[in-house]
N, C-alpha and C positions, 0 to 999 in steps of 0.2 A: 405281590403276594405278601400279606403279614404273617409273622412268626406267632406262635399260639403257645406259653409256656405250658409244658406237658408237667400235673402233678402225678404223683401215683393214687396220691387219697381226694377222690371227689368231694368238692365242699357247697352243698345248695348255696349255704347261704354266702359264702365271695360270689360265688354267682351271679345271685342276686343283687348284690351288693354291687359286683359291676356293671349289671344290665341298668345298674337306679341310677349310676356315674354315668353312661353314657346317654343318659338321656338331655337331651337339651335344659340349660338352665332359662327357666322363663324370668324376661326381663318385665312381664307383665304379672302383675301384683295378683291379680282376680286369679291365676291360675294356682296359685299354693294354696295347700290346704290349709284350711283356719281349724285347728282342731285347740277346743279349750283346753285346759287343766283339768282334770277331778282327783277329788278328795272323797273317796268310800270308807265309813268306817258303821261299825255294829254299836250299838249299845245294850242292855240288857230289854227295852222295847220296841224298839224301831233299828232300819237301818237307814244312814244317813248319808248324802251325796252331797259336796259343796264343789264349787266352779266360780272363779274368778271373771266377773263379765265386766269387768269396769267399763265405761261409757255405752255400754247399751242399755237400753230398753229396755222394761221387762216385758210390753207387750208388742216386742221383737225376738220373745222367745214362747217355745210350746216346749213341755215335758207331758208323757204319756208313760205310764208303764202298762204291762200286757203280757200274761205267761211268764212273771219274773225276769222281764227284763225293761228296764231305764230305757226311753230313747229321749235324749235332747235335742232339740235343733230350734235355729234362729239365725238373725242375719244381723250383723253389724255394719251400718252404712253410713257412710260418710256423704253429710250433707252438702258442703263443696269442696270439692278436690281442686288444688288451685294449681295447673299445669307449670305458670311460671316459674314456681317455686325450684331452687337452684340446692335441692335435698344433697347434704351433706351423708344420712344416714336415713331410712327410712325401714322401721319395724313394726310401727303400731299397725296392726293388720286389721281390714276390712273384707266384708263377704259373708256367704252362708257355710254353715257349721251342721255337722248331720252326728252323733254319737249314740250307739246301743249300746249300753252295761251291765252287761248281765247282775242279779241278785245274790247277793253271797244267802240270802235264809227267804222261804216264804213270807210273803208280805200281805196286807188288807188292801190290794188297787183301789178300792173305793175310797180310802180313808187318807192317800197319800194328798201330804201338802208342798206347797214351795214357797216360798218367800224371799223376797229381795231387797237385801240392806247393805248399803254402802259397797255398793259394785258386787257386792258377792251373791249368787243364787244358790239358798238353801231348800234342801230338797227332803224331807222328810216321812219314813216309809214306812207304819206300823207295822211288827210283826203280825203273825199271822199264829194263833197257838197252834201248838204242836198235838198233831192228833196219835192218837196212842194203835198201836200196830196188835191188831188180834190175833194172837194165838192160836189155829185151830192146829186140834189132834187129828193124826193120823190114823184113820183105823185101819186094821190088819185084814183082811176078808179073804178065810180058808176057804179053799174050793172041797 
């Protein structure tokens, strides 16, 4: 029988945090998640996303937005993996990548573009102008 330290103040997140520690550490690479970087920032007409994709592809990646929200995904694959290899360290990760980011301001979906230069994918979002919010009066209606 294990001993179970009793707190008085319940905490989700050690919790969780220990339920994440006991999970087995995978010795296989394809199980970790490949999740990239982003970079969101506003400017006064678009908003703009950039991601670190060094050695992929670009037509190994799809962006879509829909309802103000970003979704990226793509797959980084390595074309021989050479098993003999006697890996001292091993980080540079391979696999698919799935991310939704939400919109910080309404944007024009038709009009967003991307482009890809020197590993980096830029992603850029035209606003969307601001529609003006109508006033209506209340009228009073005496019985």
């Amino acid at each position: 029988m294990s001993l179970i330290r009793w707190s008085p103040m319940w905490d989700p997140f050690a919790e969780a945090e220990e339920a994440f520690n006991r999970l087995p550490s995978a010795g296989n690479q394809s199980l970790k998640a490949f999740v990239p970087a982003v970079d969101i920032y506003e400017t006064d007409k678009a908003v703009v996303m950039e991601t670190p994709l060094a050695g992929m592809r670009p037509e190994d990646v799809s962006v879509s937005v829909e309802k103000g929200v970003l979704t990226l995904k793509g797959e980084s694959k390595k074309e021989h993996e050479v098993e003999e290899k006697n890996y001292y360290r091993k980080e540079v990760r391979s696999g698919s990548f799935y991310r939704e980011l939400p919109l910080p301001a309404p944007v024009l979906e038709d009009k967003v573009t991307a482009e890809f230069k020197d590993g980096v994918l830029k992603i850029t979002c035209p606003k969307a102008t601001a529609t003006k919010t109508k006033k209506i009066d209340v009228k009073v209606i005496k019985k």
